[in-house]
N, C-alpha and C positions, 0 to 999 in steps of 0.2 A: 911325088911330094913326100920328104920325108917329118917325122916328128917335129922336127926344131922349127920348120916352115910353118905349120899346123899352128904350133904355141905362138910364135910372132904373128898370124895374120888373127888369130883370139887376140892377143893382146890388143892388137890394132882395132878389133870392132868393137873393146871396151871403151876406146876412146871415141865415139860415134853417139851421140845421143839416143837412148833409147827410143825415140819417138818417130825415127827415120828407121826401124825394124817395123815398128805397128804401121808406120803409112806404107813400107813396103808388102806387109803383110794384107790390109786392106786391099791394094793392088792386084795381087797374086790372088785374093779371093773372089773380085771380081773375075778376075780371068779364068777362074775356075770352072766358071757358067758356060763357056767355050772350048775348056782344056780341063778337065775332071782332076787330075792329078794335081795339080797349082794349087790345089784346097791344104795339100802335104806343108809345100813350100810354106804359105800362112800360116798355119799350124808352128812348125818348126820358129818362124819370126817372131809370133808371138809369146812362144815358150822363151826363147832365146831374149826377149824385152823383157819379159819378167825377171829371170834369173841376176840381167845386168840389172835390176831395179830390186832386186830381192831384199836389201838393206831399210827398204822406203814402206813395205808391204806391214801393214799395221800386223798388229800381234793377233787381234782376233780374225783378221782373215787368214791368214798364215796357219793358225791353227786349225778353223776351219776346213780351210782346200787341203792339208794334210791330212785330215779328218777325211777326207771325200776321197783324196786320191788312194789312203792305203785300203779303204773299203772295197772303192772299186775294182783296184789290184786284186785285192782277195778274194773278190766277186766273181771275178775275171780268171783266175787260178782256179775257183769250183769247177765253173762251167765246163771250164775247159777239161777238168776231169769226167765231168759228165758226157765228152762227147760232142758240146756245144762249142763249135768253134769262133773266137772272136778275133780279128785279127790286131794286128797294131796297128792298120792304116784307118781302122774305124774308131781307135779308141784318140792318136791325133785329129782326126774331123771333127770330134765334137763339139760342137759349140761354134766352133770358127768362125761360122757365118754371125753369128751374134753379136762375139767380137768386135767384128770385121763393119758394123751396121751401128755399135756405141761409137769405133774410130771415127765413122764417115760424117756421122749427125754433132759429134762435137766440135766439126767446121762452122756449124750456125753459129759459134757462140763469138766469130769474129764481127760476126754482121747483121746480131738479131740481140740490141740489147735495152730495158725497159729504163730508159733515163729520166731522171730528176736533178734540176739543180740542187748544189749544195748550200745556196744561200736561199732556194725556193720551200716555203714552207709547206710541211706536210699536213694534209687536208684532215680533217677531224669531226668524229663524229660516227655514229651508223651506217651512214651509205656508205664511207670509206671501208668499211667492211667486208662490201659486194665490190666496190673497183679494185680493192687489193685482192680478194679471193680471186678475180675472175684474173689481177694479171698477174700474178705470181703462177695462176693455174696452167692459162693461155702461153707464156713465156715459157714455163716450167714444161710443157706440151713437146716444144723442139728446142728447147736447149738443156732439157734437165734442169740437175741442181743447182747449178749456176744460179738459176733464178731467184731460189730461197735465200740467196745468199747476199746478190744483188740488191733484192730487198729487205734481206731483213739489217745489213749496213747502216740504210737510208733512215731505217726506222729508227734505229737504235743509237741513232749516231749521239745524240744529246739524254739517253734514258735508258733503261734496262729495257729489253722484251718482258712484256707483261704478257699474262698466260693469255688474255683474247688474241694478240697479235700471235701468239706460238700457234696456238690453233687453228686460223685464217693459214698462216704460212705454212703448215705440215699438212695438213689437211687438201690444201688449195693445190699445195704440188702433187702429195700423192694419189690424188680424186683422177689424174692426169692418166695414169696409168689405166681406166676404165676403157678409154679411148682410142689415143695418141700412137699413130704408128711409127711415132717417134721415141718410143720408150723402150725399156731393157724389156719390160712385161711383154709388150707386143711382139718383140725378136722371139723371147722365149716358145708363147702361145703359137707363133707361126712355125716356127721351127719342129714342133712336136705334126700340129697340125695344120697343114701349107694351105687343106684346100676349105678352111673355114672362110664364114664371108665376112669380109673387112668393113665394110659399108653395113653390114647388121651390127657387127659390135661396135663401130664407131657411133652408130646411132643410140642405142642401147646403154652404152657407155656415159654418153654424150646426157641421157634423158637423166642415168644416175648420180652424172657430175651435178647437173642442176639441184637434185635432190640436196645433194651433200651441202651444195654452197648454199640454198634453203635451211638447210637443219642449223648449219654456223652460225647462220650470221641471224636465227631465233633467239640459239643456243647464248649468245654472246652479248647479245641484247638482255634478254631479260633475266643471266642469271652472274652476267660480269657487267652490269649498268653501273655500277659501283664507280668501275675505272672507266675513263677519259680513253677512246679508242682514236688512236695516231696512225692513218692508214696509208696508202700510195697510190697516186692518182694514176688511172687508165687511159693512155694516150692511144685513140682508136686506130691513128694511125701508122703505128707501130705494129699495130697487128696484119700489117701486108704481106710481110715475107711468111709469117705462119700460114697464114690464108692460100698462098702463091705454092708454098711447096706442099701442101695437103690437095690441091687442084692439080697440081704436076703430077704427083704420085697415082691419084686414080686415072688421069688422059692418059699418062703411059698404060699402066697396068688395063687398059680399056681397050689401048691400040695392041700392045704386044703380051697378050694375055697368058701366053708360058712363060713370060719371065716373073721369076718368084716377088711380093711384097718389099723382102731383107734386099736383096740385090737390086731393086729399083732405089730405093730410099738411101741404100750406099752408096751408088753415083749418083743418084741425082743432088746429095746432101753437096759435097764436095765444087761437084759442078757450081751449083747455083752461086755456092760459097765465092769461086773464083769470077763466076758474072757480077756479081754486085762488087765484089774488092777493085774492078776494074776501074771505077771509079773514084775510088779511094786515095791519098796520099798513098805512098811507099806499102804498095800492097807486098814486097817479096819479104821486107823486113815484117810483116803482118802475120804471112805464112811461117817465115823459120823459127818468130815466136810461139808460133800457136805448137811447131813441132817442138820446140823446146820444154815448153811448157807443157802443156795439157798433154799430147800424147805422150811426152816423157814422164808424164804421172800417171798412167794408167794401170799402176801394176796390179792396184786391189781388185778391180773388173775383171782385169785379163784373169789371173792368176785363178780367181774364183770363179767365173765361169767356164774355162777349161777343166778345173779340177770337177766342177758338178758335171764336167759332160762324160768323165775320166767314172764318177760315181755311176752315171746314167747308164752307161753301156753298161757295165760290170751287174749294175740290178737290171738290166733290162735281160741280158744273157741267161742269169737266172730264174727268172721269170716266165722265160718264153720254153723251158724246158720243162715248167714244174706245173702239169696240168690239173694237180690238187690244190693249189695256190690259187684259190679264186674267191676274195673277199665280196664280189659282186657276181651274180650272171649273166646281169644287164646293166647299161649302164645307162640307166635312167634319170629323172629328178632329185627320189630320194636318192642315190648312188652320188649321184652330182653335189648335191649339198654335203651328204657327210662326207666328202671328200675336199670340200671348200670350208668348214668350219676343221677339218684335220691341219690342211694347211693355213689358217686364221691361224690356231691354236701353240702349232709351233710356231710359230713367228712372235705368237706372246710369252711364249721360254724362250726369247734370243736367239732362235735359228734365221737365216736368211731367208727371205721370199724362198730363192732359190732353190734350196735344199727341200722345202715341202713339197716344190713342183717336181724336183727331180725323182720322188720317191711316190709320187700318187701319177704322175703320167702314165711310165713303167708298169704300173699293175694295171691304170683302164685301157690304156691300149690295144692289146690284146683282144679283146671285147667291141671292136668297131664303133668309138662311141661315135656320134655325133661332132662333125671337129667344131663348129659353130660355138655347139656347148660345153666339150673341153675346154676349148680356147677363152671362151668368157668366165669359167671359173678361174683358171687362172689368172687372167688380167683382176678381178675382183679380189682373188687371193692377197694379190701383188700391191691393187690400191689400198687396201683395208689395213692389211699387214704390214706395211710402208710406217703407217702412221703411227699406228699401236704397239708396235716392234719396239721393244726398250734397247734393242742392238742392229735397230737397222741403219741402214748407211746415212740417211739424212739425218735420224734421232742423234747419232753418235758423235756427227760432223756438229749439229748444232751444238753439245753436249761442249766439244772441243772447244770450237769456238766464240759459244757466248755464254759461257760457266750456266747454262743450264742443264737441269741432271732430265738425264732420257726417263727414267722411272717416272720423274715426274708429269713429262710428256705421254709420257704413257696413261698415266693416271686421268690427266686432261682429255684426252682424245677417248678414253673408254667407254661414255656412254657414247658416242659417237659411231664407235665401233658398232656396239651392239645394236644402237639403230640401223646402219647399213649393211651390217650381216643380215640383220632381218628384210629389209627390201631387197640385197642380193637373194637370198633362197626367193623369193614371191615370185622374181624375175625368172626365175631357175626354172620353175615348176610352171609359170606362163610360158617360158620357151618351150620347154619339155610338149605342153600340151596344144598350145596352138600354129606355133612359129617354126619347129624345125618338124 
């Protein structure tokens, strides 16, 4: 094959929708779990989606995973003068599976969606407070952002979002992340730590989401009673397919107990996806949208979680060589906490969740923490710092699209924070002393 071949058959996969490399790439990551090397092939798809989407990739991610990749690179270049060998096939796998588990779960959002008519008026008052946190939280659980967006349309459609409603909806989705092994948090936590228990932190999770939606819907009562609260009604029965693939996910993982969390919940996402569209009108035209669309917009996920795995390795390499390098020597409660209010902290300077887990894993690792209580700082990181984050990805999208400024959702959600930072550490220090 010579040069000229090479340039025509690139040209011809520009013209391919991006989102037909990310389903190929999910694919190959699945089959990984059978064929180890197929992790490569996904790896390469997804680098290869981003690049042909490189034009689409916001400014502040783009600098970011620039940020991450030339670190890691140089991280990567020490090591290796020390001696520590890293290779290039470790530094394409990172993250992959991650990836590979945001592509699979954003099938639900063909066939799991919270509707309202547009001539049906929306319910008003207090209680709508608690049916809108619970379904913006519950929807926002297995379809993500979609949810926020879904509703906060309906809300807004005749009025501004007024700050109770911002609150119920940032709060409602990111409370999600406590839990849901449908979230980018839970890919993350599993990924680092595989053999944490899923069924503690869902539970765990699950007690602190109620908290959260407790503290809001106080919060919004007796200190925004002022405003007239316009919320969205919870149709129980809409809650099936959540319920159905959270029940699926633990009978597999029950019956066939070596296959990881990430790789159940990526075929099974898909799957389920195609048993319910059976029934559907013109389900192929359903599918080539969702690949046109949504996969063909994945560039900010892909690109920045690849680049943090691209960081991860490079400080990991470092780190596993430097046995003076040790901010902790156990890795206990307090260790846990000041490691959960480090990553809180940068996420209230504008870093990604992300980048705080990438940077505090790397150093407790080493130290055999507890993966249980790894894993649940993180996911807390992730929910907390979601909200409070003046640059994170929901704050920024609402920013875009309903001319409200993240700072000031910032502002809103703060004491919020600081109450749930404070029953995460309680949580921290009960796990530390009774539970793990």
């Amino acid at each position: 094959m010579n040069l000229s071949t090479i340039v025509q058959y690139l040209r011809k996969t520009q013209q391919l929708p991006a989102g037909v490399w990310v389903l190929l790439g999910v694919f190959f990551s699945l089959i990984s779990s059978l064929y180890a090397p197929a992790i490569i092939i996904a790896s390469i798809l997804y680098w290869l989606a981003s690049y042909q989407l490189r034009s689409k990739i916001s400014t502040r991610n783009a600098i970011q995973s620039l940020v991450l990749v030339s670190i890691g690179v140089c991280l990567c270049i020490i090591a290796y003068g020390q001696d520590q060998r890293v290779s290039l096939l470790e530094i394409l796998e990172a993250n992959v599976t991650i990836v590979s588990m945001l592509a699979g779960v954003s099938f639900l959002t063909m066939i799991s969606q919270p509707k309202i008519g547009q001539k049906e008026s929306l319910p008003i008052g207090n209680r709508t407070i608690i049916s809108t946190f619970l379904g913006v939280h519950l929807f926002g659980a297995v379809i993500n952002m979609s949810s926020v967006f879904i509703h906060a349309d309906r809300m807004s459609a005749n009025r501004a979002l007024s700050p109770g409603q911002l609150m119920v909806l940032t709060r409602g989705f990111s409370c999600g992340a406590f839990w849901s092994p449908f979230f980018a948090a839970m890919a993350v936590a599993l990924s680092y730590v595989p053999s944490a228990n899923l069924a503690l932190l869902m539970l765990i999770g699950g007690g602190i989401s109620v908290l959260a939606m407790c503290f809001t819907f106080f919060e919004i009562k007796y200190r925004h009673s002022d405003t007239l609260f316009y919320g969205f009604p919870l149709r129980v029965n809409s809650l099936l397919l959540p319920s159905l693939l959270t029940a699926l996910v633990f009978i597999i993982h029950y019956l066939f107990p070596d296959l990881s969390i990430l790789f159940i919940i990526t075929l099974c996402s898909p799957l389920l996806c195609l048993v319910f569209l059976a029934f559907k009108a013109n389900p192929k035209e359903l599918i080539q949208q969702h690949i046109e669309k949504r996969l063909s917009n994945m560039q900010n996920e892909i690109v920045l979680f690849l680049s943090a795995g691209v960081f991860g390795v490079g400080l990991n390499a470092i780190l596993s060589n430097q046995s003076w390098f040790a901010p902790f020597n156990v890795f206990d409660a307090s260790a846990a906490s000041v490691c959960f209010m480090l990553m809180i902290g940068l996420s209230m300077l504008g870093f990604h969740m992300l980048i705080g887990i990438s940077i505090v894993a790397p150093m407790v690792l080493p130290l055999d923490p507890d993966p249980s209580l790894l894993a649940f700082i993180i996911l807390a990181s992730w929910a907390i710092g979601a909200a409070v984050g003046p640059l994170s990805g929901m704050n920024i999208s609402i920013q875009g699209t309903y001319g409200v400024s993240s700072h000031k959702i910032q502002r809103w959600n703060f004491r919020y924070a600081l109450v749930m930072t404070t029953v995460v550490i309680a949580v921290i220090f009960v796990l530390d002393k009774f539970l793990l």
